[in-house]
C-alpha positions in Angstrom: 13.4 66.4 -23.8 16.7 65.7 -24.6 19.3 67.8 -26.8 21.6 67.3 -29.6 24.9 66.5 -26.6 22.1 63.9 -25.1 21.7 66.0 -22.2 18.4 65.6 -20.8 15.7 68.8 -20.2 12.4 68.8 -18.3 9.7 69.6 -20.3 6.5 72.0 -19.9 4.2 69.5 -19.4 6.7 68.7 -15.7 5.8 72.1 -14.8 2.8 73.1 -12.7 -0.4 73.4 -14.0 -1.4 77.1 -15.7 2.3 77.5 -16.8 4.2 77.2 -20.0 7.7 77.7 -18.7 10.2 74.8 -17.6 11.2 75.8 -13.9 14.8 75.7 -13.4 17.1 76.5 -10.6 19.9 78.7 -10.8 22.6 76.2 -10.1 20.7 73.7 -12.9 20.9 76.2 -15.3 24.4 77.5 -14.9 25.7 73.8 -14.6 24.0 72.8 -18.0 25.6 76.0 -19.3 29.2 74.7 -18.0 28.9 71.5 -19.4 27.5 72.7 -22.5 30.2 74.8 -23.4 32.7 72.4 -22.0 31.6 69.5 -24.3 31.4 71.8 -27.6 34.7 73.0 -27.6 36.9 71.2 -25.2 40.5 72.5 -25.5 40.9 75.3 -28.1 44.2 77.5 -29.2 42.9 81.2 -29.3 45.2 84.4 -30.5 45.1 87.6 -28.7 46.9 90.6 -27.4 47.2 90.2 -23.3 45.2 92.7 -21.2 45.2 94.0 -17.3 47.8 91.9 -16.5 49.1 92.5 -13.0 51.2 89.7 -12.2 50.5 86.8 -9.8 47.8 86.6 -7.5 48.6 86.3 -4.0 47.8 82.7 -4.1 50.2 82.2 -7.4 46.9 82.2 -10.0 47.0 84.8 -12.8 43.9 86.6 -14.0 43.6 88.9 -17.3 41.9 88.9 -20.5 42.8 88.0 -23.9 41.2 90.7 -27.0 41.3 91.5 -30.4 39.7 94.5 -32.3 36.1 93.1 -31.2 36.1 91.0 -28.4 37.7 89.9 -25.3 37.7 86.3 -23.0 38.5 86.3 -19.6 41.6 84.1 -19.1 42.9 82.0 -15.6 46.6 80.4 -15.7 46.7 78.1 -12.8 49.8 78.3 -10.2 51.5 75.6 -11.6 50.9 75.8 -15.7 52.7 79.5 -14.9 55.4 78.4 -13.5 56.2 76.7 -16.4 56.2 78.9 -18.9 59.4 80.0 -20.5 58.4 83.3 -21.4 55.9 85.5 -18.9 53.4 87.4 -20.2 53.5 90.9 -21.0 50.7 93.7 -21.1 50.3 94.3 -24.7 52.2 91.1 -25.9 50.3 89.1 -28.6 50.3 85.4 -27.8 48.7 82.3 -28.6 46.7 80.9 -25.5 45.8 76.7 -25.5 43.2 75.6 -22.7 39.4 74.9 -22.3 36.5 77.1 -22.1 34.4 77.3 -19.2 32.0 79.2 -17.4 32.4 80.6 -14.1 28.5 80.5 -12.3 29.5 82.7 -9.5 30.0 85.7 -11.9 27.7 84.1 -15.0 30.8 84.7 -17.3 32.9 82.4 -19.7 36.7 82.4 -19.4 39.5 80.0 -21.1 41.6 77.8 -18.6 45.1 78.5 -20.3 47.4 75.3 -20.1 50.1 76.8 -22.1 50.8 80.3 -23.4 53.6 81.1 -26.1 54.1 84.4 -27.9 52.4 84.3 -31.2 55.7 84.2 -33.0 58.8 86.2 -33.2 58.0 88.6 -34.8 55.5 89.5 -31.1 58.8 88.7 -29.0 61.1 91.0 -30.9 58.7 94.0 -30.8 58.4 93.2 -27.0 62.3 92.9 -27.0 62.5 96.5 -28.6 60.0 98.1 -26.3 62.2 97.1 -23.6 65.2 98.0 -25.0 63.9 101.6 -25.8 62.5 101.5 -22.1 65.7 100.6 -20.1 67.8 103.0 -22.6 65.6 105.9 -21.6 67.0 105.0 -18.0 70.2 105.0 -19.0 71.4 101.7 -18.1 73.1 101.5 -21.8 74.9 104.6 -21.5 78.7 103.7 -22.2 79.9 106.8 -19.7 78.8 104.3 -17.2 81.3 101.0 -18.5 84.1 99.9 -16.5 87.6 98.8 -18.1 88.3 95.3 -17.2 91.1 94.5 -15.1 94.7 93.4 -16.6 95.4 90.1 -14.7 92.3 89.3 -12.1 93.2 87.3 -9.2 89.5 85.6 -9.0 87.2 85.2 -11.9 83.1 84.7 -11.2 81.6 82.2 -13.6 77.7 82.6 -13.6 76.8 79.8 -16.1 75.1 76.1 -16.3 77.5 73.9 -14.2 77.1 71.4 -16.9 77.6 72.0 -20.0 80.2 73.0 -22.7 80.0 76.6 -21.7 82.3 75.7 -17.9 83.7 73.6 -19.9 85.2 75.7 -22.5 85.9 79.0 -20.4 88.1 76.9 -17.7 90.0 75.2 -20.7 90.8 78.5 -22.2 91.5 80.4 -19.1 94.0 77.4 -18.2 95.8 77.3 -21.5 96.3 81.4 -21.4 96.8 82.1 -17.5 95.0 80.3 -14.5 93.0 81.9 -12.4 91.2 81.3 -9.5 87.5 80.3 -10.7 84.3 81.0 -8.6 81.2 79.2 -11.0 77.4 80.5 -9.4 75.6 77.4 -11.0 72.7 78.5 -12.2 69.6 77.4 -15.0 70.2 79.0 -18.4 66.6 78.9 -19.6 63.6 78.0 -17.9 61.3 80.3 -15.9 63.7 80.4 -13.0 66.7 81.8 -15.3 66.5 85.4 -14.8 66.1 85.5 -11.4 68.6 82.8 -10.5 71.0 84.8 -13.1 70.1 88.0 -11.4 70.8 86.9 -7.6 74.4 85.5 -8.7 75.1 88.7 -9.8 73.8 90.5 -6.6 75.5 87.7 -4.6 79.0 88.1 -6.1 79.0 91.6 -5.9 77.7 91.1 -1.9 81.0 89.1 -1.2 83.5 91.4 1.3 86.6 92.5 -0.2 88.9 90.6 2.5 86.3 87.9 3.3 86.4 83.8 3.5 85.2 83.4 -0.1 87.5 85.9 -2.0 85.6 88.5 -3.9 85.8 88.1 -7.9 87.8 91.0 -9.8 85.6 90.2 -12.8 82.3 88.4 -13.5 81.6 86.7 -16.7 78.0 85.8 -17.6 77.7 83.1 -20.0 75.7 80.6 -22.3 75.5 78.7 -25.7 73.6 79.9 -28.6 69.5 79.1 -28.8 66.7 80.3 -30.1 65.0 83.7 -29.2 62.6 82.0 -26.7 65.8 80.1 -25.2 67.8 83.4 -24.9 64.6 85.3 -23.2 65.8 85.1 -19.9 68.5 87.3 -20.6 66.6 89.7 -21.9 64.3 90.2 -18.6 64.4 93.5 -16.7 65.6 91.7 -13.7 69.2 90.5 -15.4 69.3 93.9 -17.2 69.3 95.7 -13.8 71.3 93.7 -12.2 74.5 93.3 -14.5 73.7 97.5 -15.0 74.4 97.7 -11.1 77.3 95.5 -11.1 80.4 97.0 -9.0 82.3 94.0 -10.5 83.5 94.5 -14.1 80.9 92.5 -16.1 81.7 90.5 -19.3 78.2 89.1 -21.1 78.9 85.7 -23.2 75.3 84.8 -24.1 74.8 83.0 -27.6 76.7 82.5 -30.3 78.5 85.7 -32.3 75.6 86.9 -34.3 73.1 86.8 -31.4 72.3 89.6 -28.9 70.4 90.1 -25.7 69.6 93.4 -23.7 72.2 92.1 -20.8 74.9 92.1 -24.0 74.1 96.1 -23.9 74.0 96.8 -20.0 77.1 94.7 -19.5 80.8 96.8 -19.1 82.0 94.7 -22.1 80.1 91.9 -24.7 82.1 88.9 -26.1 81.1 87.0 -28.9 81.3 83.8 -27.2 82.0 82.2 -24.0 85.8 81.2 -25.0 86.4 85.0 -26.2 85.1 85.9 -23.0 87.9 84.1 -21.0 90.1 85.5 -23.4 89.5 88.8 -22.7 89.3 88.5 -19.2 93.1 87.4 -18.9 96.5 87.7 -20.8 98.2 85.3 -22.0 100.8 84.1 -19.9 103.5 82.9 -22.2 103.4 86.3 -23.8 103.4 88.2 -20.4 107.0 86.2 -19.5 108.5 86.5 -23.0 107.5 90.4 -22.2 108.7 90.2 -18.8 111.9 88.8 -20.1 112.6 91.5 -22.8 112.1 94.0 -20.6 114.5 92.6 -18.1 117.6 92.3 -21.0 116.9 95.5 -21.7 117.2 97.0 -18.3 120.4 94.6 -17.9 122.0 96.2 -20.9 121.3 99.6 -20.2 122.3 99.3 -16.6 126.0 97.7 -18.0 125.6 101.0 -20.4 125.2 103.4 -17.3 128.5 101.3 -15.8 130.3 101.9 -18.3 129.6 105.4 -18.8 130.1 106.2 -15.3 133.4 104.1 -15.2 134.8 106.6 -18.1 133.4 109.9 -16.2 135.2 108.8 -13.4 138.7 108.2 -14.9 138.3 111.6 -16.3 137.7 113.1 -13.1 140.3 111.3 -11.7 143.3 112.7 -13.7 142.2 115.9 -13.6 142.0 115.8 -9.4 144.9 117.1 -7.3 146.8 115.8 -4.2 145.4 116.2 -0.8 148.8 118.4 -0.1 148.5 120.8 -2.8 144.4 120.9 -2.2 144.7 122.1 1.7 147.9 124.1 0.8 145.9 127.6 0.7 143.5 127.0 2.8 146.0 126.4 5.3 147.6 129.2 4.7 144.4 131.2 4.7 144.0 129.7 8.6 146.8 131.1 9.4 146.5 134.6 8.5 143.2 134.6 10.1 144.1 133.5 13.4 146.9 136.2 13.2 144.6 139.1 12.7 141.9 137.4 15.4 144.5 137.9 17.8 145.1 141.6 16.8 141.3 142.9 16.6 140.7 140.9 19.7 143.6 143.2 21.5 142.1 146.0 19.9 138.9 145.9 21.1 139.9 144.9 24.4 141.8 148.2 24.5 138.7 150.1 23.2 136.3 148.4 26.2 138.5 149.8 28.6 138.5 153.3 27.7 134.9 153.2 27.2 134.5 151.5 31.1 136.7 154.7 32.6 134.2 157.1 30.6 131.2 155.8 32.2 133.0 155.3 35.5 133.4 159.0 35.8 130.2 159.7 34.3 128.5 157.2 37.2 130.2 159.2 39.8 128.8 162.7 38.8 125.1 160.9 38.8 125.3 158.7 41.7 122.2 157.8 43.2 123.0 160.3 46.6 123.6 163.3 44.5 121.0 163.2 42.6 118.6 162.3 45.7 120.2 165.9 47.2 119.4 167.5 44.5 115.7 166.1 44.3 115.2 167.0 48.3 116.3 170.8 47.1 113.9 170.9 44.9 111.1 169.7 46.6 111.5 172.1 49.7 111.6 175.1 47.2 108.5 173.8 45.3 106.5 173.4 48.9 107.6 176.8 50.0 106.0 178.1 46.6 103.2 176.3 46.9 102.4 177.1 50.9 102.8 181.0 49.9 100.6 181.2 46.7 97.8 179.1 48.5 96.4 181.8 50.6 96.3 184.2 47.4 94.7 181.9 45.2 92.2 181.4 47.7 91.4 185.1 48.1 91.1 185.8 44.4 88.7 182.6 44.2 86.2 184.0 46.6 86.2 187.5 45.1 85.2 186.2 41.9 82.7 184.2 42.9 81.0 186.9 45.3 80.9 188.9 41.7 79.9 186.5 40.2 76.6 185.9 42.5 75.7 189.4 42.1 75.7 189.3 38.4 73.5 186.0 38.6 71.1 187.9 41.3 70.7 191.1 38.9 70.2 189.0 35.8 67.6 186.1 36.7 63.9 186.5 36.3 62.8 186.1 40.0 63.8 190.3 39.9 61.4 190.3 36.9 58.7 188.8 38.4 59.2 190.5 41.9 58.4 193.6 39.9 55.1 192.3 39.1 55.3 190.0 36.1 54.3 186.2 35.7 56.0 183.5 33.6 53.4 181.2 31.7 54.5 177.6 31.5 52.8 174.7 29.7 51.6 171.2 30.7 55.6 169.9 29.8 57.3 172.8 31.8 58.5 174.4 29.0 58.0 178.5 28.9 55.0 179.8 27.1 56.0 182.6 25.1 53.1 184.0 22.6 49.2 183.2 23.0 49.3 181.3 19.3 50.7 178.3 21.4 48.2 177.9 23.8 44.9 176.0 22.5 41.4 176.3 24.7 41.0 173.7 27.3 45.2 173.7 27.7 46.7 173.1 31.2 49.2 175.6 32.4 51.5 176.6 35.3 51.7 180.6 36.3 54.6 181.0 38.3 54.5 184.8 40.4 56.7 186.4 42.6 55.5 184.3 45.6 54.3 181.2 44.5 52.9 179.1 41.4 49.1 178.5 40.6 48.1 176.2 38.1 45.4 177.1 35.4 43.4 176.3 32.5 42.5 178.3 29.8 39.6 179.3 27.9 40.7 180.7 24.3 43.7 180.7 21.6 45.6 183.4 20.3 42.8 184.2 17.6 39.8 185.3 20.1 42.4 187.3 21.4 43.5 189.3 18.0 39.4 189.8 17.4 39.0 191.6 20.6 36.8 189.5 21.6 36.4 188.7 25.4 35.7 185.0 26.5 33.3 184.2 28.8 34.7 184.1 32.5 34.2 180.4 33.7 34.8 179.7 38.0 38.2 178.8 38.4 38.2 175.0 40.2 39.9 174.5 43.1 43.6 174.8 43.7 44.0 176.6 40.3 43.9 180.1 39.1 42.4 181.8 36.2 44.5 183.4 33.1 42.8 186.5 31.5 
């Protein structure tokens, strides 16, 4: 049998006896599918919202799924159609898709084979544009607390731009007419799949250079382009641009589009100029101005120096007239010299006189306290004190020895060894400490009895309140080596 497409199918009479059904491999049936579907719709242009997009496989393919409110298709961008595209796909971004369907037999699904993918139009790319925006705002990459003020008069200017072009063209006109500069240009692609990140590594790559290095280091970077559509301005809207002109150490001027068009690298950048020529024009004076400044300034520092002349000449004159000779200046003060040498000499008699008075005074007084009278008198002394002290020994030692016989005696007649020689006992416990009534002495309680003749330890058998019953505890054999209280 063969279908409407001409495609050929075997029919139940092929099959094997005492069956109805057409017997089919797997592989037969999925590849009648594939062509099936192929050959009815061929190359279609399908609108839908983008969904679980990751990014690139590692082998460069992209995988997601187009949808709508009721459906979804599988979608596969070959390595190369995405390299192309001017504008990547975005989770969430509505776009219009253009490819063939197909089937894929090792997962029985259908999918489309996108050959080109475009946003489905601006109005899709501006609501992407202002997700983003409200997205790298949140990180505060717009904040203005973060801009730099561009430098007066840069020694080097960096030129990220199109080497070809108007735009180079135009800024190096302008910047020679107002005040050359030394110019660095990082060529790179304007638009294109490759524009944001070559714009974003000659960014990076300026602000790499060393201060006092072989390439000289730019003093302010200007990042510019003509005016274009949306789609041709995208790449200048990409995260990766954004970020990088945001982390720029270099002052950054953004020159992208014409006056009335904007791009989130305008808002991230230290300072935005309506075009590339007012960008050159901001990022240097003019010169002519500068030396018709410089040249003011100087008259007026001439004239006001002949001013300060002048005015100094007349002070001086004035100070002149009124200044006296050199005679009639050191007149007193000579006269002063000499009346003060005059009465130098006279103190200096004076107390020359005074010294020598004061020497025969403590001449006389040296002689009365010479070292060998006073050594006499020290040797006089010392006899008479050793005399004294040989005579009271003897006494002191007499009256030392009565007192402490005396005192002996008293210690004899007052300790209790006289107590317990007269038949009493002293009660210790197991610490040492004296015993002195029965209510401190629990049953079972070590203790020491110290007589007259000796000490016997002992333990014993009641308190204080067995005692104040009258009653008589029970005798128990003392053990050995101890004696028994009762």
């Amino acid at each position: 049998m063969t279908d409407a497409l001409g495609h050929k199918w075997p029919m139940a009479t092929d099959s094997a006896p005492g069956t109805n059904d057409t017997e089919l491999t797997v592989s037969e049936l999925s590849g009648a599918l594939k062509r099936t579907i192929e050959d009815r719709f061929g190359h279609v242009r399908l609108r839908g919202e983008v969904s679980g997009y990751r990014g690139p496989h590692s082998s460069g393919h992209v995988y997601f799924s187009l949808k709508d409110a009721n459906a979804r298709i599988d979608a596969v961008m070959w390595k190369g159609q995405f390299a192309r595209l001017r504008i990547r796909p975005e989770e969430g971004m509505e776009v219009i898709a253009t490819g063939k369907i197909t089937t894929f037999p090792g997962k029985s699904a259908y999918q489309i084979v996108i050959e080109t993918l475009e946003p489905a139009g601006v109005g899709a790319l501006m609501a992407l544009l202002e997700e983003r925006k409200r997205k790298l705002s949140a990180e505060g990459l717009f904040d203005p607390a973060r801009k730099q003020l561009l430098p007066f008069l840069p020694q080097v200017i960096g030129v990220v731009t199109s080497p070809t072009g108007a735009v180079i063209r135009d800024i190096l006109h302008r910047l020679a007419d107002r005040f050359p500069r030394h110019v660095l240009v990082w060529p790179v692609r304007v638009q294109g799949e490759s524009s944001a990140g070559e714009v974003a590594r000659a960014i990076d790559g300026f602000n790499a250079f060393e201060v006092d290095g072989p390439i000289p280091r730019p003093d302010v970077i200007i990042v510019a382009r003509g005016g274009g559509s949306l789609e041709d301005l995208w790449g200048f809207n990409e995260e990766a641009v954004v970020r990088a002109a945001a982390a720029s150490d270099i002052p950054l001027i953004a020159a992208v589009g014409h006056e009335t068009d904007w791009t989130l690298i305008d808002l991230a950048a230290d300072v935005r100029a309506p075009t590339p020529t007012a960008a050159a024009e901001m990022a240097v004076p003019v010169q002519a101005d500068l030396l018709a400044q410089v040249s003011g300034l100087g008259a007026r520092h001439r004239a006001s120096l002949r001013r300060a002349l002048e005015r100094h000449r007349v002070d001086l004159r004035s100070v002149a007239r009124v200044l006296r000779g050199a005679e009639d200046a050191l007149a007193v003060p000579r006269q002063r010299l000499d009346r003060a040498g005059e009465r130098l000499q006279e103190r200096l008699s004076a107390r020359l006189r005074d010294h020598h008075v004061r020497l025969g005074r403590l001449s006389q007084l040296l002689a009365r306290h010479s070292p060998q009278a006073e050594l006499a008198r020290r040797e006089g002394a010392l006899h008479n004190l050793r005399s004294n002290l040989v005579r009271l020994g003897p006494q002191l030692v007499q009256r030392r020895a009565e007192r402490l016989a005396a005192t002996a005696k008293l210690l004899n007649s007052l300790g209790y060894h006289n107590v317990l020689a007269r038949g009493f006992a002293l009660v210790r416990d197991d610490k040492g400490q004296p015993v002195r009534a029965a209510a401190g002495v629990t049953a079972g309680a070590r203790i020491e009895v110290e007589f007259a003749d000796g000490r016997i330890g002992a333990v014993t058998d009641g308190g204080a309140e067995g005692a104040s019953r009258g009653e008589k505890p029970p005798r128990k054999a003392p053990a050995r080596g101890q004696g028994q209280l009762f």
